[in-house]
C-alpha positions in Angstrom: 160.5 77.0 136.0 163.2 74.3 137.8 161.0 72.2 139.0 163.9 70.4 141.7 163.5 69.4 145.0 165.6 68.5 147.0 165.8 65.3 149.4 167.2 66.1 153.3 168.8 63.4 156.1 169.5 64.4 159.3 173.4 64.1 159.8 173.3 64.9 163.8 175.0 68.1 163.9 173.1 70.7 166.3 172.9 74.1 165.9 174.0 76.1 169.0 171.5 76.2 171.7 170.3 80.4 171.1 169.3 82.3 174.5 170.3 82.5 178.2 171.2 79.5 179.8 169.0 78.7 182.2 167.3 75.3 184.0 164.4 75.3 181.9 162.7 72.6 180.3 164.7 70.6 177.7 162.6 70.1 174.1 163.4 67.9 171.1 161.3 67.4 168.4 163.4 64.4 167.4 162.2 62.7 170.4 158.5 63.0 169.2 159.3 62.0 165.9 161.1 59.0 167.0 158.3 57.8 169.3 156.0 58.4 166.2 158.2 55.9 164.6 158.7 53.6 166.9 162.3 53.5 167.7 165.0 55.3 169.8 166.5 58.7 169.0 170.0 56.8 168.9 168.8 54.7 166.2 167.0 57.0 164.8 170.0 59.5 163.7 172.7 56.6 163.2 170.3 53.5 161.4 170.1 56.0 158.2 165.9 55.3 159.0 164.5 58.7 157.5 164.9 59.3 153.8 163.9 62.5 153.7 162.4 65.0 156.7 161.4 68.7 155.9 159.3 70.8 157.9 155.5 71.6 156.3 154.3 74.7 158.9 155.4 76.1 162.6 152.7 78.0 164.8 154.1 80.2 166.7 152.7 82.4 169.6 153.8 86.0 170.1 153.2 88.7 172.2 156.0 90.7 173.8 158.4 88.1 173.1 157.7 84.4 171.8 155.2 82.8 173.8 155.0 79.0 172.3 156.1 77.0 169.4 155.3 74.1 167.6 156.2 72.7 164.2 155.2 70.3 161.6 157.0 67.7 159.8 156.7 65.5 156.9 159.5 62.4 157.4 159.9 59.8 154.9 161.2 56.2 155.6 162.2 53.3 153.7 158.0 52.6 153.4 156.2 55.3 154.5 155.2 58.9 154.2 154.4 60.2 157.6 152.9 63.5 158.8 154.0 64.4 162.0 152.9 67.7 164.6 155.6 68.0 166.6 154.6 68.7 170.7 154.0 72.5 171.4 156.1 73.9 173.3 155.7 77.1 176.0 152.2 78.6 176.9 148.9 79.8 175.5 149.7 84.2 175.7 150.2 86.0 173.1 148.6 85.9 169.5 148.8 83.2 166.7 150.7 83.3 163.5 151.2 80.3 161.5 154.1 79.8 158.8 153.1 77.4 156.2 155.7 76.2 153.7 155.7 75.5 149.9 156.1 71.9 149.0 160.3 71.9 148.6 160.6 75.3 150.6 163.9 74.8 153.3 165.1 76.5 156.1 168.5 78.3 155.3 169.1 80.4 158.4 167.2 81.6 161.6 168.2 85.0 163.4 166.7 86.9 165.9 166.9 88.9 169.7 166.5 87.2 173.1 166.9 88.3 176.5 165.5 86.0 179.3 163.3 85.0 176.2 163.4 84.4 173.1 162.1 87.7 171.5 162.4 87.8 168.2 162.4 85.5 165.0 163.4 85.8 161.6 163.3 82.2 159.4 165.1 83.0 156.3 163.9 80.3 153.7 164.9 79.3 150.2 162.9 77.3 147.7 165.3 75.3 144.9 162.2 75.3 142.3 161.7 78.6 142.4 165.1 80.0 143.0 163.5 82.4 145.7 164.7 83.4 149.2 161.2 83.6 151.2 161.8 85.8 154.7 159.0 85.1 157.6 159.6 87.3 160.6 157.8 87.3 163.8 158.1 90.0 166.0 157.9 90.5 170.0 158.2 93.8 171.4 161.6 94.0 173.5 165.4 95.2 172.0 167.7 92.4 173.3 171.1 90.9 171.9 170.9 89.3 168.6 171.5 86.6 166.9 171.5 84.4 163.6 172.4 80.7 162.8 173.4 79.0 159.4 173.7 75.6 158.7 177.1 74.6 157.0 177.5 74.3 153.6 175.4 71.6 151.7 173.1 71.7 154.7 169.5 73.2 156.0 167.9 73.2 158.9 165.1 70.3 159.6 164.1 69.9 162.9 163.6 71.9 166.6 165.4 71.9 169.9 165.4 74.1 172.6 164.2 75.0 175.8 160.6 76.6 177.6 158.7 77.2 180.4 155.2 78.8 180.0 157.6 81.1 177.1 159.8 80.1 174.7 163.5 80.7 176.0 165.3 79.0 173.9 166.0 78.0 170.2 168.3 75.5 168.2 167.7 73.2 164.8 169.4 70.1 163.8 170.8 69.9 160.6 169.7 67.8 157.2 172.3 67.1 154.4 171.0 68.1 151.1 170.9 64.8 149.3 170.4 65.8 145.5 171.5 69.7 145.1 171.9 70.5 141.2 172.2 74.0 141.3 174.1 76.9 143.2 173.1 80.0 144.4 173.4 83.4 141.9 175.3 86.0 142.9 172.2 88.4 143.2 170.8 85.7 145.6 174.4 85.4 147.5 173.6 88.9 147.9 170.2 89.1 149.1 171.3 86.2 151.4 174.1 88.5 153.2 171.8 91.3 153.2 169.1 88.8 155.3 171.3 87.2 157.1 174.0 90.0 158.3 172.3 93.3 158.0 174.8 95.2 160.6 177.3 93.8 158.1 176.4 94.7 155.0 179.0 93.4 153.1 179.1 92.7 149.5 181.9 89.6 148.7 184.8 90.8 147.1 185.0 93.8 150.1 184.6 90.5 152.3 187.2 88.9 151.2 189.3 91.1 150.8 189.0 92.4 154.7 189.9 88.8 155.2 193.3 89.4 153.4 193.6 92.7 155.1 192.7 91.3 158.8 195.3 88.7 158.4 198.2 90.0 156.2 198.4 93.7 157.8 196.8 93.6 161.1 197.8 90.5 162.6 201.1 90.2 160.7 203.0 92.9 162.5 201.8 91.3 165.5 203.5 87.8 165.2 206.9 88.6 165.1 207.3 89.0 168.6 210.3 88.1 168.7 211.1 84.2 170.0 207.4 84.4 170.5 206.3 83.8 167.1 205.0 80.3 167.4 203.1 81.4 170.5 201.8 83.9 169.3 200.4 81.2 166.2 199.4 78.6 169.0 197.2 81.0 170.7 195.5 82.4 167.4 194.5 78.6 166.0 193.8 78.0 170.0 191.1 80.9 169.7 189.9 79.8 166.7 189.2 76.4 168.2 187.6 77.9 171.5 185.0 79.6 169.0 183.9 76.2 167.9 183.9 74.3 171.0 184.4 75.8 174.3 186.3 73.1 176.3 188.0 73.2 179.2 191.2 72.1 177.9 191.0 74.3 175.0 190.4 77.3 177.4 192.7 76.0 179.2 195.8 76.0 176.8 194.4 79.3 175.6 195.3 80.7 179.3 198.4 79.5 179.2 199.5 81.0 175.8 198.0 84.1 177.0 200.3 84.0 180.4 203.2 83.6 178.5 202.8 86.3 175.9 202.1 89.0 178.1 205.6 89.6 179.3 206.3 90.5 175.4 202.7 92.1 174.4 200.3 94.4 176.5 197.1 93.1 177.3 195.5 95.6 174.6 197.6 93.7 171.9 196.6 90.4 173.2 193.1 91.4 172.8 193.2 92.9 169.7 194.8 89.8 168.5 192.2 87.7 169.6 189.3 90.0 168.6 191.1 90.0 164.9 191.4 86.2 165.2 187.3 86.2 166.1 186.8 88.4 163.1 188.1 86.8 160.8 186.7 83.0 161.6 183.5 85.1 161.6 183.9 86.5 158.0 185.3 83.3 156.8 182.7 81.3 158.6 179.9 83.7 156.3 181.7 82.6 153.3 181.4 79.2 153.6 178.0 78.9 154.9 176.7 80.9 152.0 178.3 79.0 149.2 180.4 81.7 148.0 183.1 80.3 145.6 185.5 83.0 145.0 188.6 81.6 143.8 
């Protein structure tokens, strides 16, 4: 058996915030740990002060959606070993379940349902020393829209953010860089990954990425040479693929304006099915590269 580990720092990068926005409560485990240490949050993520930070259990309340949440972290400095609970967060309903980790077991992915709440969870974990995908779900009782997360590439997740009242509404991670990663993932494990992580897309990766190819070299194709409108056409596909990442103004914005000027040479249908193609396709290539998949 490998017997690696590996060592995570937090690089700042957040997660998307999952769930309705609302004017709950604001939660940040960072800010517990950084009072437990003594020093600001700033300094905390930018004075390269944690060495290594991974999370040993979360309890987690459940009923008919998630009631409360609290995890616990182990966070190494330049001279000391800490254990630290992070605060609880939400209210007392529902029952108990508590998810302990393996020593050198990570946090790869999180999906799940919410509606006004955070409904459902499913932490999709993955332990180097072992070479085993570990899936803990915990289950509420309403259908709502779903969801899943992934770190990028190189990264897990380490540490909780969201928001709560007397329920847990909403749900995000910071990310830790993997420090020391020897070893890749195996197909088989790419595979069980993808199943975990995208079960309405059950994909396997050479149909993936070849519906990239097809998306962009027969669909959209056709579609760009509208005439004088060509480059347009190109602005407002890499405009949309920006808005997907960030959704400022100015990027919405410019993607208005490209819109207004294509639609006296495209129907409103094509527009859209341009943009849904572009979404797609950042989608499926966004899958790729989050789950390591080297298919050159």
């Amino acid at each position: 058996m490998d017997d690696e580990k590996w060592t995570i720092k937090l690089n700042g990068t957040k997660s998307p915030l999952i769930g309705n926005t609302n004017n709950n409560n604001e939660v940040d485990d960072l800010d517990k740990i950084a009072k437990e240490l003594c020093i600001s949050k700033t300094d905390l993520l930018n004075n390269n002060i944690i060495k290594d930070i991974c999370v040993k259990q979360i309890k987690i309340r459940h009923g008919n959606c998630i009631d409360a949440i609290q995890f616990f972290y182990k966070v190494t400095t330049n001279d000391k070993t800490y254990s630290i609970d992070g605060n609880k967060h939400g209210g007392s309903g529902g029952k108990g379940t508590i998810i302990k980790f393996e020593d050198g077991e990570y946090i790869l992915a999180i999906s799940g349902q919410y509606g006004n709440n955070l409904d459902r969870l499913k932490f999709i974990n993955y332990i180097p020393s072992k070479k085993h995908v570990r899936l803990c779900t915990i289950s509420g009782k309403h259908d709502s829209t779903l969801f899943d997360i992934s770190p990028a590439t190189g990264t897990v997740y380490a540490c909780f953010f969201g928001k709560s009242n007397n329920l847990i509404t909403n749900i995000g991670m910071y990310e830790g860089s993997i420090q020391n990663q020897s070893q890749q993932f195996q197909p088989q494990q790419l595979q069980q990954l993808s199943n975990l992580l995208f079960p309405s897309k059950p994909y396997d990766f050479p149909v993936l990425k070849q519906e990239i190819a097809r998306l962009k070299y027969q669909e959209l194709a056709p579609r760009t040479k509208a005439g004088d409108f060509e480059k347009v056409v190109d602005l407002l596909l890499d405009t949309q693929k920006q808005a997907i990442k960030n959704n400022d103004q100015l990027i919405q914005g410019q993607l208005i304006a490209y819109k207004s000027v294509l639609e006296s040479k495209l129907t409103k249908d094509e527009l859209q099915i341009l943009l849904s193609k572009q979404t797609e396709i950042n989608q499926l290539e966004e899958n790729l590269a989050n789950l390591q998949i080297n298919l050159q």
